[in-house]
Backbone as CSV, one residue per row, in Angstrom:
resi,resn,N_x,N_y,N_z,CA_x,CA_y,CA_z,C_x,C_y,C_z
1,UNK,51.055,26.996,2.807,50.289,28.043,2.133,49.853,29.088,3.155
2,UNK,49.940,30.081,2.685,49.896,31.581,3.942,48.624,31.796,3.713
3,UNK,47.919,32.266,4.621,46.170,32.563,4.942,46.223,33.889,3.935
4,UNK,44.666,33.622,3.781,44.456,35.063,2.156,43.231,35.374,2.762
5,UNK,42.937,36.314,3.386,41.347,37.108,3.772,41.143,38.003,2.351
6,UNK,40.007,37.793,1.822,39.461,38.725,0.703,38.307,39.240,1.112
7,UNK,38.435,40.685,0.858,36.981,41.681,1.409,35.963,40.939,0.265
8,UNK,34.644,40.873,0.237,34.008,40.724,-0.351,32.709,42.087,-0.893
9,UNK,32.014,42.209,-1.520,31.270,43.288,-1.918,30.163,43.520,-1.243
10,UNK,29.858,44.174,-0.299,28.746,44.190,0.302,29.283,43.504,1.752
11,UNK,29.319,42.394,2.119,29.696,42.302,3.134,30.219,40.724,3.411
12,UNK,31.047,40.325,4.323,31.768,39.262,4.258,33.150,39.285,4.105
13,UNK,33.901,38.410,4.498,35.081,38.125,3.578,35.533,36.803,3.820
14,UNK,36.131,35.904,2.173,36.518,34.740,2.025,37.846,34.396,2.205
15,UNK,37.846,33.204,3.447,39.529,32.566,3.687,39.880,31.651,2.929
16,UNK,41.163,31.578,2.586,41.660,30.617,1.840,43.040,30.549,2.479
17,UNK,43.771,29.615,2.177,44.873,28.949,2.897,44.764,28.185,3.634
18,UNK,43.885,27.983,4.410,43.748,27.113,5.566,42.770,25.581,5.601
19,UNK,43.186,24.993,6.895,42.461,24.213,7.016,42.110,23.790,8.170
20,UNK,40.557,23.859,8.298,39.712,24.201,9.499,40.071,22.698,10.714
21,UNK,40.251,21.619,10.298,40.763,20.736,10.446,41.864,20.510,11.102
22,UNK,43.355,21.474,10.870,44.067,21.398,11.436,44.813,22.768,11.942
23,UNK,44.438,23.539,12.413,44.208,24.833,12.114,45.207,25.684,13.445
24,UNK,46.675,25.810,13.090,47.324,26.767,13.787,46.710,27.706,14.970
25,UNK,47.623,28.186,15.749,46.823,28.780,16.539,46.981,30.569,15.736
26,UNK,47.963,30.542,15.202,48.599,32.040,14.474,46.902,31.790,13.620
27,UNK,46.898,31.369,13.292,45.728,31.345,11.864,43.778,31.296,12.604
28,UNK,44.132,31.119,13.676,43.042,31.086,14.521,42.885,32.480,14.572
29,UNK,44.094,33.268,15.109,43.883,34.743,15.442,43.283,35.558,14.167
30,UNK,44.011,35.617,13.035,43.516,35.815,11.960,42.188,35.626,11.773
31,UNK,41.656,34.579,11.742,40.381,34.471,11.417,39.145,35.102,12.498
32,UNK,39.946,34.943,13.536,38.897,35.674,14.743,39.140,37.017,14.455
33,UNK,40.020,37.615,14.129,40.435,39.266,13.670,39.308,39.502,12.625
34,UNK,39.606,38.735,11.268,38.673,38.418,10.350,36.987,38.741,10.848
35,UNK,36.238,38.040,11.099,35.061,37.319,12.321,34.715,38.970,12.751
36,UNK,35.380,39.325,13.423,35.381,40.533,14.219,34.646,41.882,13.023
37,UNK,35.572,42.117,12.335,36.001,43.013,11.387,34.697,42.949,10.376
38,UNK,34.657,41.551,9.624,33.425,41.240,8.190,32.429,41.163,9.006
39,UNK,32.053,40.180,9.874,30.823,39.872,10.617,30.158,38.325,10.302
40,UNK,30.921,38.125,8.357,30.403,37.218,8.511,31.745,36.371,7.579
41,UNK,32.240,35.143,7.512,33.266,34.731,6.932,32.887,32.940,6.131
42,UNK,33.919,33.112,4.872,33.412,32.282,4.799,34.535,31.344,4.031
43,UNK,34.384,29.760,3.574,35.501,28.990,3.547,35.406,27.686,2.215
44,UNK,36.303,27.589,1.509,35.938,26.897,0.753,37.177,25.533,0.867
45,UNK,36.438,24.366,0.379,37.013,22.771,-0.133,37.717,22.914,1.511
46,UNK,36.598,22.364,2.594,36.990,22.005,3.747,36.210,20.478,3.359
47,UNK,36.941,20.031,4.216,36.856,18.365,4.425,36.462,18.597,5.971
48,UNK,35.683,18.967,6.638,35.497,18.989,8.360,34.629,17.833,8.414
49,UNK,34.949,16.879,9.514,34.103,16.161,9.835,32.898,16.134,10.867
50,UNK,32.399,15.849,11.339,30.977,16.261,12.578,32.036,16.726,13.612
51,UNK,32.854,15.813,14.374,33.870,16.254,15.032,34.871,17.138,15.236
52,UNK,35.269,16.992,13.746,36.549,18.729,13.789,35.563,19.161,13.466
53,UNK,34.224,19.503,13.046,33.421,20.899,13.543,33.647,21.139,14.269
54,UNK,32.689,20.237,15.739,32.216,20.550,16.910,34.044,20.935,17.431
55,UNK,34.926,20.594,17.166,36.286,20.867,18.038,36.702,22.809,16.941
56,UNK,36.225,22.582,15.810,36.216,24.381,15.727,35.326,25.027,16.235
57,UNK,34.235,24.783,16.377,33.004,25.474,16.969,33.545,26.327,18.949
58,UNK,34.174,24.573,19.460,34.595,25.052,20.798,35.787,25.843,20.885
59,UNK,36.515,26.277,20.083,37.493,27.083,19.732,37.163,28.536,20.100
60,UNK,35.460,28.912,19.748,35.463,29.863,19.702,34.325,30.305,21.038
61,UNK,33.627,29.924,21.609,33.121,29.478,22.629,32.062,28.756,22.723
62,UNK,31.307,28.130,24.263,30.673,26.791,24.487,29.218,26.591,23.527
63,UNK,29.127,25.859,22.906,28.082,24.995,21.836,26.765,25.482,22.699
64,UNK,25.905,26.056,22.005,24.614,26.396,22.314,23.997,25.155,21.616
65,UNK,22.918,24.432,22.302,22.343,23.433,21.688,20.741,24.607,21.551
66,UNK,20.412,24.117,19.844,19.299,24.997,20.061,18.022,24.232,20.081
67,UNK,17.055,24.889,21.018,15.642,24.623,21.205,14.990,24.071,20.716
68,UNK,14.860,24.395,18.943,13.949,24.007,18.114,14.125,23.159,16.938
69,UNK,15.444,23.383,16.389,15.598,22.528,15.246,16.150,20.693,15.858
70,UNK,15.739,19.944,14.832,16.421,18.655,15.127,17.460,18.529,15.219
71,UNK,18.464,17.840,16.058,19.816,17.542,16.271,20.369,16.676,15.708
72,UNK,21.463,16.471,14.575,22.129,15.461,14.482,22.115,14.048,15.360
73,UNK,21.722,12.817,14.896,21.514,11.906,15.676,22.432,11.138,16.361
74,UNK,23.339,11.756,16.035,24.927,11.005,16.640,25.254,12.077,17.391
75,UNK,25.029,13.663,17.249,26.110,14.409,18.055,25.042,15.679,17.826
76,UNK,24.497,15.894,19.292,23.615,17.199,19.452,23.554,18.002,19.604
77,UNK,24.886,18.767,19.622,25.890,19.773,19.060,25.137,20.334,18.124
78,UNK,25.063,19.224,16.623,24.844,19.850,15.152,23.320,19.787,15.272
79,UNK,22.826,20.909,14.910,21.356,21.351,14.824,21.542,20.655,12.852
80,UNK,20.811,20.043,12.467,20.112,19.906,10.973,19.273,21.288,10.224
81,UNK,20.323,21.427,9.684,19.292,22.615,8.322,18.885,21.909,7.570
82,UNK,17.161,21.234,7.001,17.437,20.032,5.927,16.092,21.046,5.279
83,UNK,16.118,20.418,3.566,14.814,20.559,2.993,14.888,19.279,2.144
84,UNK,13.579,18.626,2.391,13.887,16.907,1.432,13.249,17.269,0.544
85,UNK,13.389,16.353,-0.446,13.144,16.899,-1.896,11.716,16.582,-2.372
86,UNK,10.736,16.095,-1.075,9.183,16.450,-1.254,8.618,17.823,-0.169
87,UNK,9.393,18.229,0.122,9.157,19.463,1.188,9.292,20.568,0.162
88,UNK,8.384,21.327,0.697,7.530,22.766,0.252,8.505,24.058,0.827
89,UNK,9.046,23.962,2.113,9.013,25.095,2.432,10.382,24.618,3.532
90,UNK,11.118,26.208,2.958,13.027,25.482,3.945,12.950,26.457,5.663
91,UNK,13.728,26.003,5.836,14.159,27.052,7.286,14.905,27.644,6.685
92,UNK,14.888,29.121,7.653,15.371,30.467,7.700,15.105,31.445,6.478
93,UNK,13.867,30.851,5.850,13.647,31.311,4.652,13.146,33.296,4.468
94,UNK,13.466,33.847,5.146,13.604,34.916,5.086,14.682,36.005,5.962
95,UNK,14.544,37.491,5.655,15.867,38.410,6.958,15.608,37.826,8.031
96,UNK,16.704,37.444,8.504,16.583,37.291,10.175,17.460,37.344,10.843
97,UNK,18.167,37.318,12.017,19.258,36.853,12.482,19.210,36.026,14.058
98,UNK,19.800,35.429,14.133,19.293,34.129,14.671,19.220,34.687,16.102
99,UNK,18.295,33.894,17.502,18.942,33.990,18.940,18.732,35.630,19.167
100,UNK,18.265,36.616,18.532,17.965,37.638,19.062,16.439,38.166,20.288
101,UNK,15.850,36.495,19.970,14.946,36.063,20.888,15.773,36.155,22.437
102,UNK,16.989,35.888,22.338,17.516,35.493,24.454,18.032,36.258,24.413
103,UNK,17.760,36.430,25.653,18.542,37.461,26.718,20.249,37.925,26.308
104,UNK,20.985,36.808,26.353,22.094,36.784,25.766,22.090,35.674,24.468
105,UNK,22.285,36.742,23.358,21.884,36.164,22.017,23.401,35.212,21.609
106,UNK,23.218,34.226,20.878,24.398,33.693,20.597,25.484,34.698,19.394
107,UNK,26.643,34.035,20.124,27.486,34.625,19.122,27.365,34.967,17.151
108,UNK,27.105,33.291,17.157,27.042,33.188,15.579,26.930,31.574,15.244
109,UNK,26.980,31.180,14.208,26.540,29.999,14.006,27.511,29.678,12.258
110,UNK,28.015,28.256,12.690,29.117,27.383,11.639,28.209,26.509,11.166
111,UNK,28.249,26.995,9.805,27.114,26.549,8.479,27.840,25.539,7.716
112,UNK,27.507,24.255,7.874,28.407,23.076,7.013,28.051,22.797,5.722
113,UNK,27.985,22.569,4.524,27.151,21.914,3.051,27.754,20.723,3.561
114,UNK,26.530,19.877,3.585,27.068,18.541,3.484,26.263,17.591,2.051
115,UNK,25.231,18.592,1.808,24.296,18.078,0.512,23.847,19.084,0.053
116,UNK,24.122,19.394,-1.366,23.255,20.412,-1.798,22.626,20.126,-3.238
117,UNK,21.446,21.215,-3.616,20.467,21.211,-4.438,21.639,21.242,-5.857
118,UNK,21.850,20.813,-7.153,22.178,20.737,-8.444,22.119,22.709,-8.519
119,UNK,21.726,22.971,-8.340,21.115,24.662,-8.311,20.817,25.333,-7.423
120,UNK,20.863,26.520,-6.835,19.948,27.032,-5.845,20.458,26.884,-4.937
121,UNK,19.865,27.186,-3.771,19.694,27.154,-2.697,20.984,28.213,-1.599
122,UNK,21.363,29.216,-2.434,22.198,30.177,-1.913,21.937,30.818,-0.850
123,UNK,22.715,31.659,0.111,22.021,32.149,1.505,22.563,33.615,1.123
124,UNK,21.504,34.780,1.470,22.068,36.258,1.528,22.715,36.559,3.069
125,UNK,23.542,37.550,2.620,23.904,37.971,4.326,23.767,39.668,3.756
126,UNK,23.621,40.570,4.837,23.383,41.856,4.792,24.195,42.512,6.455
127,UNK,25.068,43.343,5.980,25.972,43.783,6.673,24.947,44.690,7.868
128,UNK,25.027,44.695,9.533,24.302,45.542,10.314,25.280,46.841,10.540
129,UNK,26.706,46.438,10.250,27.367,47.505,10.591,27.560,49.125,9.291
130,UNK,27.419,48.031,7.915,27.108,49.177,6.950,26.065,49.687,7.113
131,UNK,24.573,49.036,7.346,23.164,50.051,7.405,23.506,51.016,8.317
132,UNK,24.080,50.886,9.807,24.211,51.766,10.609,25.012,53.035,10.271
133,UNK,25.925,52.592,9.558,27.078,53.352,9.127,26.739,54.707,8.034
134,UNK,25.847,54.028,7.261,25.036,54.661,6.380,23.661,55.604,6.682
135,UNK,23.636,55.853,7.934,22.613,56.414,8.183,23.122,57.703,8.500
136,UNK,22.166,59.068,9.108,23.022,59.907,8.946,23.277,60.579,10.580
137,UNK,23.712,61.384,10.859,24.153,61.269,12.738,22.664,61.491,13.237
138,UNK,21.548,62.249,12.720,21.018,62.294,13.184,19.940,61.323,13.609
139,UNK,19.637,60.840,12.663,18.879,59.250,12.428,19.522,58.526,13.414
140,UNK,20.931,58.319,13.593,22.128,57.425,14.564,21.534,57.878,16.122
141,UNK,22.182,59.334,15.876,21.464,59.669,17.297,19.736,59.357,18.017
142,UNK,18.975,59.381,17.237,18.137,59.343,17.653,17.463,57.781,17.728
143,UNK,17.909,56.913,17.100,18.225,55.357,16.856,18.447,54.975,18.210
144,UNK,19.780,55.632,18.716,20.783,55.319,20.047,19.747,55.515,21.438
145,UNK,18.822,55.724,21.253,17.989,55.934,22.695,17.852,55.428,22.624
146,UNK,16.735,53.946,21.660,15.793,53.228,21.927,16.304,51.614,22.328
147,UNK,15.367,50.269,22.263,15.648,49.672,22.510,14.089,48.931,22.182
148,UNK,14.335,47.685,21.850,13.408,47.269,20.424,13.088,45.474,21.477
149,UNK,11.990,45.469,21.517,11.485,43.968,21.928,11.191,42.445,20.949
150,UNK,12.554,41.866,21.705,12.245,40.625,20.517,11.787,38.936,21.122
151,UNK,10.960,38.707,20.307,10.363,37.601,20.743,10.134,36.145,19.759
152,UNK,10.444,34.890,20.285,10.067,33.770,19.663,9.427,33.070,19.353
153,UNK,7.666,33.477,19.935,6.425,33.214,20.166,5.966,33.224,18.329
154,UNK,6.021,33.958,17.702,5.030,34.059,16.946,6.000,33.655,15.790
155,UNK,6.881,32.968,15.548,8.173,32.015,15.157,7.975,30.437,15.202
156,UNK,7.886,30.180,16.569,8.488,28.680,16.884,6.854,28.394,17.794
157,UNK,6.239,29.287,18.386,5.285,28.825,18.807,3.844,27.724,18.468
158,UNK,3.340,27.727,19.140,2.033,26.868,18.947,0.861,27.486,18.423
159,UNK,-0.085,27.478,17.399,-0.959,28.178,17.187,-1.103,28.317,15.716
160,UNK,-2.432,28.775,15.194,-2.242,28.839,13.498,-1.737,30.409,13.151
161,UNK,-1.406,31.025,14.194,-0.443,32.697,13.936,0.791,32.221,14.127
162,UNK,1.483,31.105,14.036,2.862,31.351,14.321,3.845,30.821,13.033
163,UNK,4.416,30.979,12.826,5.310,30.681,11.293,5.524,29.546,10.866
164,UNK,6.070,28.268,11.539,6.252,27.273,11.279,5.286,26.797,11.194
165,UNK,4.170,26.771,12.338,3.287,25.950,12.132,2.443,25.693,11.164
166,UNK,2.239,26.946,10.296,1.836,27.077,8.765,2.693,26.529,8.011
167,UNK,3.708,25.798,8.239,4.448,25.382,7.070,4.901,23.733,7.134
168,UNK,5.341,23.264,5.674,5.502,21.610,6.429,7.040,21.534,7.312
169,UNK,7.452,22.933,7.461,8.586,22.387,8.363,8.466,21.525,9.651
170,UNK,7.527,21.640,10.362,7.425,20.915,11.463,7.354,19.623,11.460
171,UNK,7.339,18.537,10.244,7.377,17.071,10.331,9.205,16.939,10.870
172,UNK,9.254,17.189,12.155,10.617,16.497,12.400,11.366,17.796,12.533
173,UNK,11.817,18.862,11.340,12.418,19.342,11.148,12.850,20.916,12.355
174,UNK,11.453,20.913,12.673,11.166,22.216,13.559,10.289,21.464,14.782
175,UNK,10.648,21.579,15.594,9.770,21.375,17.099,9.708,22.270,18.247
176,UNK,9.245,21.364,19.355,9.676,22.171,20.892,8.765,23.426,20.834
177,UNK,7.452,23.278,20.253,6.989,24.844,20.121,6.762,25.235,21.606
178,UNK,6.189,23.891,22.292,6.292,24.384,23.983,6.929,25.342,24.589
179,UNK,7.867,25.127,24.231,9.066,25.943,25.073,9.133,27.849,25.020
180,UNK,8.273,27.990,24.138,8.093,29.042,23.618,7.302,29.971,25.312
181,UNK,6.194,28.637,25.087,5.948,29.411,26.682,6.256,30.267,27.352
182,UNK,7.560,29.570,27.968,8.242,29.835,28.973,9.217,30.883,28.496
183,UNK,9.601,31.344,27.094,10.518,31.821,26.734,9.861,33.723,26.923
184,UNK,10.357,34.290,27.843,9.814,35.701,27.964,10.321,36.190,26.821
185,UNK,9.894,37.271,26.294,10.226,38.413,25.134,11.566,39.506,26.041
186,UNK,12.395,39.920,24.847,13.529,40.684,25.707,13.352,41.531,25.246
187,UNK,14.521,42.085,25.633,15.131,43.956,25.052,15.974,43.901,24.645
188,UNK,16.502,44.577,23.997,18.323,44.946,23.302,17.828,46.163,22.848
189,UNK,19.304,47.215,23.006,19.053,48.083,22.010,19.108,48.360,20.856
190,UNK,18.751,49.131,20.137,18.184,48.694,18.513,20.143,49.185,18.444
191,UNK,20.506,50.449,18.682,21.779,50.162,18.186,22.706,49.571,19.248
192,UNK,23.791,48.898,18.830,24.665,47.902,19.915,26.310,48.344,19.409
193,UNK,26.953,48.310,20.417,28.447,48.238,20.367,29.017,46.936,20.584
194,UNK,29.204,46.355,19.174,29.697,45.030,19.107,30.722,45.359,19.892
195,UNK,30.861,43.325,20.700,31.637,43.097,21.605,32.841,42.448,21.043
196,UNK,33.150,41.877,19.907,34.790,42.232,19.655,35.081,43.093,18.695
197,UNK,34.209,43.614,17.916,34.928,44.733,17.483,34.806,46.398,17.491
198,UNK,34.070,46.299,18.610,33.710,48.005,19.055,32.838,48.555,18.031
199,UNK,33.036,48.242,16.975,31.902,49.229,16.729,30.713,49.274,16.495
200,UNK,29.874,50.373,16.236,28.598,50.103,16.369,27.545,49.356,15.043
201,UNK,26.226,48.478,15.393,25.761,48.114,14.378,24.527,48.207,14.368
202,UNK,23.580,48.152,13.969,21.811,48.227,13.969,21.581,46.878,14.762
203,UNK,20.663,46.697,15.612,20.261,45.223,15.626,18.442,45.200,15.977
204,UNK,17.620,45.498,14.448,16.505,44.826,14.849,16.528,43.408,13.603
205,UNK,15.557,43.115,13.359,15.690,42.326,12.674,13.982,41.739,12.154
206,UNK,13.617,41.435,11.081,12.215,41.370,10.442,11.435,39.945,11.139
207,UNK,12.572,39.054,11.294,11.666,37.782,11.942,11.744,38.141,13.096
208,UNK,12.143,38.497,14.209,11.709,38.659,16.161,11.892,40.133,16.172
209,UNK,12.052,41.004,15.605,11.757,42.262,16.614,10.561,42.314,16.354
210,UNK,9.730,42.733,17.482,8.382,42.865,17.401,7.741,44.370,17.300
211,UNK,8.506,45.248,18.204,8.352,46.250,18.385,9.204,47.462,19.414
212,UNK,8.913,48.573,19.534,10.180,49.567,20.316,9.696,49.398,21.605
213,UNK,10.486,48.975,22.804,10.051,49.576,24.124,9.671,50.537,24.303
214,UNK,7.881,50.330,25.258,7.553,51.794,25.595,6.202,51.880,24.120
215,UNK,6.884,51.310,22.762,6.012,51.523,22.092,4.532,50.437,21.772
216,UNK,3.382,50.941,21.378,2.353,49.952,20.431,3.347,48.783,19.265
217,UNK,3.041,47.988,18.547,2.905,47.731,17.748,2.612,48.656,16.842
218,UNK,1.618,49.076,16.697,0.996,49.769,15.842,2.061,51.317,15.249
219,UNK,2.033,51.760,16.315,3.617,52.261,16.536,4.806,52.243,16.064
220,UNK,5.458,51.298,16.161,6.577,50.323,15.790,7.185,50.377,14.412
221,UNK,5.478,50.270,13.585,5.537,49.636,12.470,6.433,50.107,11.423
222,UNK,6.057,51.633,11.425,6.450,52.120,10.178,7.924,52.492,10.566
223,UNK,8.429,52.258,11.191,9.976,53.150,11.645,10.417,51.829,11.343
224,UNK,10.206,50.593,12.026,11.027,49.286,11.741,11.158,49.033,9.872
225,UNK,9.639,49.263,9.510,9.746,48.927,8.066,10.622,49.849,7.550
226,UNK,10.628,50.897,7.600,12.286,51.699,7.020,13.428,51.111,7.397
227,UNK,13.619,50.917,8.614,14.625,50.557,8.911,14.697,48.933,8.116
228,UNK,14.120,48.179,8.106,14.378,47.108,7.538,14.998,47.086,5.873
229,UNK,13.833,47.966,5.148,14.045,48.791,3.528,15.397,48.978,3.514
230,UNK,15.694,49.684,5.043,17.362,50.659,4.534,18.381,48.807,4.643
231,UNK,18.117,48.315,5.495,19.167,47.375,5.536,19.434,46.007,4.461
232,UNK,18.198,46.150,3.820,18.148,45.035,2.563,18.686,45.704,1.320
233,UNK,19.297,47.238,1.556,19.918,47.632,-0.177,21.415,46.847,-0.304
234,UNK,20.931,46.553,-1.693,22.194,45.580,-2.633,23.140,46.120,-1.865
235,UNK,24.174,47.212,-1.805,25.123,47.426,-1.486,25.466,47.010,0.207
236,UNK,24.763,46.638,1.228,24.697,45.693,2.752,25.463,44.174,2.041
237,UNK,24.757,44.119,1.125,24.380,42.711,0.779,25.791,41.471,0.625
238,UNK,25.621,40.504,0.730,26.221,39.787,-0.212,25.209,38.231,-0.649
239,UNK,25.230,37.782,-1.862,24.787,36.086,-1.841,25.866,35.284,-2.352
240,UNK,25.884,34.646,-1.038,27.240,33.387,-1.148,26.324,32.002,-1.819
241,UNK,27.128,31.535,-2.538,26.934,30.690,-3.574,27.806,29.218,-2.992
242,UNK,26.795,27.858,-2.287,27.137,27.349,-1.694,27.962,26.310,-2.907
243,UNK,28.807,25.577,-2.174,29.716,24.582,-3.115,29.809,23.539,-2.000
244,UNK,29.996,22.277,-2.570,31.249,21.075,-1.766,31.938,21.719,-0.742
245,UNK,32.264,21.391,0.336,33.392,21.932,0.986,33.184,23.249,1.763
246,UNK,32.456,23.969,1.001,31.907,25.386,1.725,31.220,25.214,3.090
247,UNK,32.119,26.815,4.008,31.308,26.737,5.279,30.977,27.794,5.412
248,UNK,30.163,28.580,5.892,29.752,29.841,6.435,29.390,30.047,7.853
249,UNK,30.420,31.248,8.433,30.121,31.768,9.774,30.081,32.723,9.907
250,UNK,28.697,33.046,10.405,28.298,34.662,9.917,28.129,34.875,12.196
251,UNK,27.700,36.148,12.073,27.952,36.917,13.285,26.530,37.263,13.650
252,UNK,25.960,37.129,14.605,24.501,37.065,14.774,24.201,38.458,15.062
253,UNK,25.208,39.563,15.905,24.821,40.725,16.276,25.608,41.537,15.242
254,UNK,26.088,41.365,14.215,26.638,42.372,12.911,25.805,42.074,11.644
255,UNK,25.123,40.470,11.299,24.469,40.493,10.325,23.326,39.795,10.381
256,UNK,22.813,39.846,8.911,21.453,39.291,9.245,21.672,38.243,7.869
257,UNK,20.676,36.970,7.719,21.259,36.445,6.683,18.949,36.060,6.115
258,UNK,19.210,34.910,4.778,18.453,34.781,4.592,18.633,33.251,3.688
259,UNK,18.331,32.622,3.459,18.272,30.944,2.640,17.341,30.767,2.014
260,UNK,17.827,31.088,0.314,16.938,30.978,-0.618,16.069,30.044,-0.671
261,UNK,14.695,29.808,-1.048,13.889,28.070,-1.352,13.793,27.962,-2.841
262,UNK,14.842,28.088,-3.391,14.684,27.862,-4.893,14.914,26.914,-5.759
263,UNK,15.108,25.291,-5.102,15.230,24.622,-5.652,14.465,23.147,-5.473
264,UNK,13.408,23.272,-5.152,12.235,22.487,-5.228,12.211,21.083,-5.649
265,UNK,12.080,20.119,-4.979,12.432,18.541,-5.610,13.649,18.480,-5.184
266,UNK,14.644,19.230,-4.839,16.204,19.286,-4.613,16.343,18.237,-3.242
267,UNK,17.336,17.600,-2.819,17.393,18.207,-1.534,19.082,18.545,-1.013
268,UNK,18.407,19.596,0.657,19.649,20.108,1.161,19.594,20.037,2.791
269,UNK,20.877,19.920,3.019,21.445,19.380,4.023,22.540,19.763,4.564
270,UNK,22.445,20.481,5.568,23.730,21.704,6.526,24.029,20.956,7.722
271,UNK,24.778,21.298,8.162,24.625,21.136,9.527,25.477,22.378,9.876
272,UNK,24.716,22.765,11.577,24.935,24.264,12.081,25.160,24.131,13.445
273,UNK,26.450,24.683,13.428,26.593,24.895,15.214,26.818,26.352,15.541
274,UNK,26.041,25.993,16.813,25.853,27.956,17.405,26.366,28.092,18.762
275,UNK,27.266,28.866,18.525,28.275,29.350,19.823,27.471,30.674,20.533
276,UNK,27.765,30.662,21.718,27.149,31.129,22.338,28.230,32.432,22.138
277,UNK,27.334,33.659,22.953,27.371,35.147,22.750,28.010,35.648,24.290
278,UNK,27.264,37.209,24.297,27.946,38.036,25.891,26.503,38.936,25.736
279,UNK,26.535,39.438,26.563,25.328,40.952,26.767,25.772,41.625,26.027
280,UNK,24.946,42.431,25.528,24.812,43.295,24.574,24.421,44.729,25.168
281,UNK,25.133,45.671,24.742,25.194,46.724,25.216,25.331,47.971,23.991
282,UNK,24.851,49.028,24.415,24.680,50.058,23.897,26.103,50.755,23.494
């Protein structure tokens, strides 16, 4: 069966033909062409096991183990996306895009269903390269100077101001707020010239950018909140509708995604591996 890339509406596009499992090297290129191009891709009635994950994941480069979420207990590779079906409140539950906290942000991250809710529990993605695209030269131009400070402190940190800790994610699910410490706040510039596919995309984002270099907070505020407004219209958008078998690999510096909590009593169960990234440049 010959590989089928379909554009999707708003942003994405779905592979079919393949299998992640045993996966050509011709069909590798494709999909990294793919990857490049949508930002974010996605795959249906895969049979991957923890292993042919982690052996597609290294395909594309070395396994970022992340900081905060729990690790698969056999293989610490797979970070756990879970919500049990007496839990209140899911991860990634709003815009964000992941790792824009480090220095060098990860590439992107391979989204497994291994359990899902009877209903619900769909993830949005919102294209960075259409908001940018859509703006007008002058807005672009004047976008292109700056460079926007993002931080993990008031996220993953310790304290009753920080996100998780208000929520029951932290029984297990979310930890390591320590580490936050040590984790300095960076820079990137708000616009970036993706590194495989040249072109340019927005990159702040509603959960870690904090604010513009150079600027207040206070400052900050109202230019980010437009900018955020402009990047959540339907037409950025897409909501992928998880199934059996479904995987999603979205692009950390082209999109931003979000994971509905709409199915309450449910439970759900991902597993996510995050490949590491390059510097980011203007």
């Amino acid at each position: 069966m010959a590989i089928r890339i379909a554009h999707l509406h708003g942003v994405g596009a779905e592979i079919t033909g393949v299998d992640l499992g045993a996966l050509s090297n011709d069909d590798f290129d494709e999909i990294r062409a793919a990857f490049a191009e949508h930002g974010v891709i996605f795959f249906r009635d895969q049979d991957l096991s923890e292993r042919q994950h982690i052996a597609f994941a290294e395909r594309w480069a070395p396994i970022n183990i992340n900081r905060f979420f729990a690790a698969h207990p056999d293989f610490p590779e797979i970070a756990l996306v879970a919500k049990e079906r007496d839990q209140q409140n899911n991860i990634g539950g709003g815009w964000h895009t992941d790792h824009s906290y480090d220095q060098i942000p990860a590439m992107g991250s391979i989204l497994v269903a291994r359990e899902l809710p009877e209903t619900g529990g769909n993830t949005l993605f919102a294209s960075m390269y259409a908001a940018y695209e859509a703006l007008s030269p002058g807005f672009q131009a004047m976008l292109s100077t700056l460079r926007a400070v993002h931080s993990a402190r008031h996220i993953f940190g310790e304290g009753p101001d920080t996100y998780y800790s208000n929520t029951d994610a932290g029984g297990g699910r979310i930890g390591n707020a320590e580490k936050t410490k040590t984790l300095a706040d960076v820079t990137h510039p708000v616009v970036i010239t993706h590194p495989l596919s040249g072109k340019k995309a927005l990159y702040v984002n509603p959960a870690f950018t904090v604010r513009f270099e150079g600027w207040t907070v206070e400052e900050s505020g109202p230019l980010l909140a437009q900018l955020y407004a402009h990047c959540m219209r339907k037409d950025f958008t897409h909501e992928f509708v998880w199934r059996p078998g479904s995987i999603a690999f979205w692009d950390n510096r082209a999109t931003w995604h979000f994971a509905r909590n709409d199915y309450h009593g449910q439970r759900r169960m991902m597993h996510r591996i995050t490949v590491e990234g390059e510097p980011l440049s203007a």
